[in-house]
DRENTORLUM-258282 format. One record per residue (C-alpha): x, y, z. Coordinates in steps of 0.25 Angstrom, whole numbers, plus 5000, padded with zeros to 4 digits. Layout:
BEGIN
XYZ...
//
This chain:
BEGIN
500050005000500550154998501150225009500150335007498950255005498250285016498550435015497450425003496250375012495250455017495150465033494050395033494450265027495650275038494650275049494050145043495550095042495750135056494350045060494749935051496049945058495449935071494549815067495649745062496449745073495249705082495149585073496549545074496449545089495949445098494549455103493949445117493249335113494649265111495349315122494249265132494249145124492649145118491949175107491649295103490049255106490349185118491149325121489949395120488749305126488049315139488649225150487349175156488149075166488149145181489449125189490049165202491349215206491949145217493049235222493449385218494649335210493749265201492849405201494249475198494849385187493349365180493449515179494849515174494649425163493249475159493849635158495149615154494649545142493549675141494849765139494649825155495949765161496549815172497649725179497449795193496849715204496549705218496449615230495249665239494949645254493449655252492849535256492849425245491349355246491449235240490249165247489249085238487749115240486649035239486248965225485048965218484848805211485648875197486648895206486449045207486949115219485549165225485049255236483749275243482649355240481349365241480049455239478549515242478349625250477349725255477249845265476449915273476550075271477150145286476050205295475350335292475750305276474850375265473850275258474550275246476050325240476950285230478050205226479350195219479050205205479650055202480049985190479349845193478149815201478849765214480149795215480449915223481450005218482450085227482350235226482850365231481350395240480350295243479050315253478050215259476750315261477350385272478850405273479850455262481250395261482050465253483650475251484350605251485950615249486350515259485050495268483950425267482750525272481450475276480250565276478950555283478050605272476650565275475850655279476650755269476250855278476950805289478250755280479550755288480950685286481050575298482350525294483750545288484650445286486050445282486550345271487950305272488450305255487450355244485950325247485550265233483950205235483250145246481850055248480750065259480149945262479349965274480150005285481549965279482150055272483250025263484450115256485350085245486650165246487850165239489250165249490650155246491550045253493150015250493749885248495449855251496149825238497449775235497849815219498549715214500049675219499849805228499949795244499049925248497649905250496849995243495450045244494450035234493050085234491850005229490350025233489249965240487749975240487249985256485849935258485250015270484149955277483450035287482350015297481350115294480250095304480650205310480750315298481250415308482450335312482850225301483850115307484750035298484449905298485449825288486449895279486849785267487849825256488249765242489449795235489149905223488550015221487050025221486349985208484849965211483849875222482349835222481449805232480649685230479649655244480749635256481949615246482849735241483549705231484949795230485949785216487549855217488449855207489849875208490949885196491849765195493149755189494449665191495549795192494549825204494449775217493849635217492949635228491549545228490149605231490049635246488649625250488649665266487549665276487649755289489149775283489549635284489849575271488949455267489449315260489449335246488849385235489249285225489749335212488949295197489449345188489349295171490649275162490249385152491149485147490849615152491649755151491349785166490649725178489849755188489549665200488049675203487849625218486149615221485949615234484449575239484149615253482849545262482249665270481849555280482849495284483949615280484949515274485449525260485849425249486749465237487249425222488149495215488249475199489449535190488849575179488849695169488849835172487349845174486449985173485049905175484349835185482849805183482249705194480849625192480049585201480849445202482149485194483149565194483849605181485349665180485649745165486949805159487549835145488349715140489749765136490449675128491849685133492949765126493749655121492349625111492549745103493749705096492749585091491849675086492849755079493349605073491949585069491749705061492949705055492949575050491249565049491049685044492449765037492949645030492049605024491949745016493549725013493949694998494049544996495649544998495649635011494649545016495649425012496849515019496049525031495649385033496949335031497649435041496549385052496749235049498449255050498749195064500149215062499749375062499749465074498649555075499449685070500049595058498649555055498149695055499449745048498849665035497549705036497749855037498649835022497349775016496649885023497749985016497749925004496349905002496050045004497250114996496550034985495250094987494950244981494550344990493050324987493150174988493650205003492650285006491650185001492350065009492350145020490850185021490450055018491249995027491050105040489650065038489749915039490749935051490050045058488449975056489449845062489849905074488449955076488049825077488949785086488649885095487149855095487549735098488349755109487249855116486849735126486049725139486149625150485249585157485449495171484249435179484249395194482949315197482249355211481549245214481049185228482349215236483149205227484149295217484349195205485149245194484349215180485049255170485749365158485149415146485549505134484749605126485249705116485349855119485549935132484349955143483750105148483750065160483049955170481449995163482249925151481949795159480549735163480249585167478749545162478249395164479749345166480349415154481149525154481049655144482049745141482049855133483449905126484149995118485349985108486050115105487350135096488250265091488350245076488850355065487650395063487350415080486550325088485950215083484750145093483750045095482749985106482549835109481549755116482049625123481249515131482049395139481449275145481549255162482949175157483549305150483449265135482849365125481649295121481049425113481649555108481149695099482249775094482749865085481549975092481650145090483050145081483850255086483050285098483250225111482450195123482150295134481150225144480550075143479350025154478849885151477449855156476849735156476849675140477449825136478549895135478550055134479850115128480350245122481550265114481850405109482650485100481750585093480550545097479950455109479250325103478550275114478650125112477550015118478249855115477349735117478149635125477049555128477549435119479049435125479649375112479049465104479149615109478549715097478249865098476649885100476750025098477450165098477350305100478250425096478150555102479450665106480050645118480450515127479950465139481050405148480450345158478950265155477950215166476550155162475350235170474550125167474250005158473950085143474750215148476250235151476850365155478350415150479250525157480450565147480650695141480050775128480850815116481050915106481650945093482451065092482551125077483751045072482750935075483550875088482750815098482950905111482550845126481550935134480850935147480050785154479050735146477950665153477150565143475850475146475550365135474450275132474850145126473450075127473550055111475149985112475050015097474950175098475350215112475050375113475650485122474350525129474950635136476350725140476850845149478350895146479150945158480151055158481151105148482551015143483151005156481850955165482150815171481450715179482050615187480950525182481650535168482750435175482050365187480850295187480650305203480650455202479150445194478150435203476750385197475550345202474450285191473250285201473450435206473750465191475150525198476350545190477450625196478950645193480150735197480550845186481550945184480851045175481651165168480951265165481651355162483151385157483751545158484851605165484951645178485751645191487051635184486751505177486651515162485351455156484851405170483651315170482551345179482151225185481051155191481251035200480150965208478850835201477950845192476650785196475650725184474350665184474450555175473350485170472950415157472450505149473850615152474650705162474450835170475250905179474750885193475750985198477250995203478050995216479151075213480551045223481351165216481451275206482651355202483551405191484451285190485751235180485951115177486151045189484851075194484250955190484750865201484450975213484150925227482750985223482650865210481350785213481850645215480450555219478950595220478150515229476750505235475950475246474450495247474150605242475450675244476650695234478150685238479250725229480650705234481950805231483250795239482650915246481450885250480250805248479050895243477450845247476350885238474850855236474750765226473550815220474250945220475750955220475651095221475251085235476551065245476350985258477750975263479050975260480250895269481650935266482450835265483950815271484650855257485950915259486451005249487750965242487951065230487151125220487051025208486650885207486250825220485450695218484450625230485550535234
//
């Protein structure tokens, strides 16, 4: 070839040398799947077989090996002077390690109670969900900073704190149940570690999840009764009857200390948790510990599981199911460059190239820089041949082929897995894993219905042309197999809220418009759409008001005049979907300019509705207005405090406000001490709850005040300052 041949191609045909460059050197290289000695499938299949550890240094060198190979390594390790539990558990007749469990429940509201209040607004008929305020008709607990307060709230006229109590760590949720209380907290702990052929002892942080559980008979003076711990931070926790049900995660890796779970009752460590864990490939780990506690007996048993690194937990009324992203380990991209490169590029290569190629792969006497050395002069060669308008013809075509390839690829690699522990009787059984294409929302993306689990997903990939989405529709069987599946839903869209009720599934995707989407599941092999409706804006958060209507909290759109679709302020929307084949938007209220927010937008617990008082209420953060003033350039005025709705099926009015704060505010303002974090009810009587101060109105009038108790907040600065 000329010395100055590749002076006389065009940049861009260089880029494509560059790539095939690159793919051609992956190809020469070994793969994971060689290294690891397996198949590339095998590489790349789900393990369903569950084992244990039996020690921390088979922990340690399982992680060694497993991210090595993932490209992680790090040599440093360390010797620990934790505890190593090693203490088998009871097994299940599979041979699983079991704990005990057990369910039904019901309470009686305290004395001098109102006749009727609400609830946490939960996911699952049930199963109780922890949250930052609870009540039980009479008394308010709430968490503030680092205390739980506990408010004597009925008759609102006479509302007064009773209680403060100081919570050692970060006060994340708590339970009523009667008179026990309980409080999840995240604390930090330190371990000794010795790096390796080191002498000093070094201390290393890791933390724990305490499980306070207080006597509550006396709300005016609350007395610990059992404090229990679990290694990790806190993740998430039901209540089902007199069992709690507590999950922690903590980041594992083998350059780390090596220290097992720690689950700990009254601060004396406990025999196990034993260790399951599944021979999959992953890129990180996280080890999961559940702990389920009896509220009976105050004892605690525990499992821990390495897995993934989860972002989901959803929990049934008997199961409990643990979802993260599969990532295929580093190591696995070079076989998806190979595969391109020799699937895809090759094949487009003149016949002699291709010939070239082949030969240089198959040469074993070659190393991989020999074998790229003769590939690069066919390359050469090849395009010094070419004109300049035959290289930029090659190059399109094959930039297409390679770039709809790697597409591919990464749709395929957009995984969801999906664990499930089985609650039944006493015990913890663990059932099985499943796969589904696509990432989940969040834990609405999951819904168990006759034994079959649903799930709702999203596949989302960066192409030249920007992103590039669609929506699928999964049912697996009560063994974790995919029995019936609709994808390919809303192209370039994705999903911004899922509910599934009953045989329905009720999902929005958006990009430029909101279509509203009702999917029959009621044959579970056969999921289909039944109908759809488009509108502007998206609804982010979905509830059903009754069996033909379901109400959707999201925020209305605009288009601006280059035809861009701009966000404003929280949309309210009531839709009837009696006729699944054309649901309509019967009614809908906008709140606010751009900038408004609501709490409600992210957490399910901070809505507060109530079909038989036709109550719908939620905490907003309206804008009003934006100017400049007090210094502040283009301040917003904002307004912070609930909306109340009358909700019914025929639409929405305005029942009034409570407002907690107005004032000119930058940008910061949104998460004020003054925020509304919950709404509650009792009787006739509405609470709404700020770090402040806890605000009573008439219900049938919010404009009325009752009273207001100030709360023990302290101030910290002025900026973002959440509950806890």
């Amino acid at each position: 070839m000329d010395g100055d041949a590749t002076m006389k191609l065009p940049t861009a045909v260089l880029a494509l040398v560059a790539l095939l460059t690159m793919l051609a050197l992956a190809a020469c290289a070994p793969s994971l799947s060689e290294t690891a000695g397996m198949s590339g499938d095998s590489a790349d299949r789900l393990s369903d077989e569950l084992k244990s550890f039996s020690t921390q240094q088979e922990l340690r060198e399982y992680l060694k090996q497993g991210q090595q190979l993932s490209g992680l390594g790090s040599e440093r390790t360390t010797i620990d002077f934790a505890p190593g539990i090693d203490i088998a558990v009871a097994e299940s007749a599979d041979g699983v390690g079991v704990a005990k469990l057990a369910s039904g429940y019901a309470g009686d509201a305290p004395s001098g109670a109102a006749s009727s209040f609400s609830e946490t607004n939960i996911q699952v008929e049930g199963v109780d969900e922890a949250d930052i305020v609870k009540n039980d008709g009479r008394y308010i607990y709430a968490l503030v900073q680092d205390k739980l307060v506990i408010v004597d709230a009925y008759p609102a006229e006479d509302a007064e704190v009773v209680s403060e109590v100081k919570i050692e760590g970060r006060p994340r949720e708590l339970f009523v149940n009667i008179d026990t209380l309980i409080v999840f907290a995240e604390q930090d702990e330190q371990v000794l570690a010795i790096p390796e052929y080191s002498y000093v002892p070094q201390l290393q942080y890791r933390q724990k999840t305490a499980v306070l559980v207080y006597d509550v008979s006396d709300r005016s003076d609350p007395e610990l009764e059992k404090e229990f711990s679990l290694s990790g931070g806190y993740f998430s926790s039901r209540m089902i009857g007199d069992y709690v049900y507590v999950v922690s995660q903590e980041w594992t890796h083998y350059s780390n200390p090596i220290v097992m779970p720690i689950v700990r009752a009254g601060g004396e460590a406990l025999p196990g948790p034993k260790v399951f864990y599944f021979d999959n490939p992953e890129d990180s780990f996280q080890m999961h510990t559940i702990g389920v506690i009896d509220l009976d007996a105050l004892s605690i048993d525990a499992e821990s599981f390495l897995l993934g690194s989860s972002n989901t937990l959803y929990v049934s009324g008997d199961a409990i199911y643990i979802a993260y992203q599969k990532n295929r380990p580093y190591g696995s991209m070079g076989e998806e460059q190979q595969e391109i490169f020799f699937e895809v590029v090759v094949p487009l290569l003149p016949s002699p190239v291709r010939a070239e190629v082949a030969s240089a792969k198959e040469d074993g006497s070659l190393t991989a820089s020999e074998k790229w050395d003769r590939i690069e002069a066919a390359l050469q060669d090849m395009y010094a041949a070419l004109s300049e308008k035959e290289q930029s013809a090659f190059l399109e075509k094959v930039s297409a082929a390679a770039e709809s390839a790697r597409v591919k690829h990464e749709q395929d690699r957009q995984k969801t897995i999906i664990h499930k522990i089985k609650i039944s009787g006493s015990y913890l059984d663990y059932v099985g894993q499943g796969e589904v294409q696509g990432y989940l929302l969040n834990h609405f993306s999951l819904d168990e219905f006759e034994g079959n689990l649903r799930v709702a997903t999203t596949v989302s990939v960066w192409t030249r042309n920007g992103a590039d989405s669609e929506n699928n529709v999964y049912v697996l069987d009560s063994g974790m197999d995919v029995i019936g599946s609709l994808e390919g839903l809303a192209p370039e869209e994705r999903i911004y809220s899922t509910r599934f009720m009953g045989d329905r599934l009720y999902m929005v995707t958006f990009r430029q418009v909101d279509p509203f989407f009702v999917i029959g599941l009621s044959e579970p092999a056969s999921p289909k759409v039944l109908g759809e409706l488009k509108i502007p804006g998206f609804s982010e958060y979905l509830q059903a008001y009754d069996g033909n209507h379901v109400f959707g909290i999201g925020r209305d759109t605009d288009e601006d005049k280059w035809g861009r679709v701009t966000t404003g302020g929280i949309k309210i929307s009531l839709f009837n979907v009696k006729d699944v084949t054309n649901p309509k938007e019967v009614d809908s209220m906008a709140i606010g300019m751009p900038g408004s927010d609501s709490e409600a937008l992210r957490d399910h617990k901070a809505v507060l509705f109530d079909r038989e008082k036709q109550l719908l209420v939620i905490p907003v953060r309206e804008v009003k207005d934006i100017s400049k003033g007090s210094g502040v350039p283009y301040a917003e005025q904002v307004w912070t405090g609930a909306y109340v709705f009358g909700i019914s099926d025929d639409g929405l009015d305005i029942k009034g406000k409570v407002s907690h704060a107005e004032k000119e505010a930058n940008d910061y303002w949104w998460a004020s001490p003054y925020t509304v974090r919950r709404s509650l009810y009792m009787d006739d009587v509405l609470y709404t709850v700020s770090s402040k101060f806890i605000k009573a109105n008439a219900l049938d009038d919010p404009s009325e005040e009752i009273a207001q108790v100030e709360l023990p907040y302290t101030d910290i600065q002025d900026g973002p300052v959440m509950m806890y």
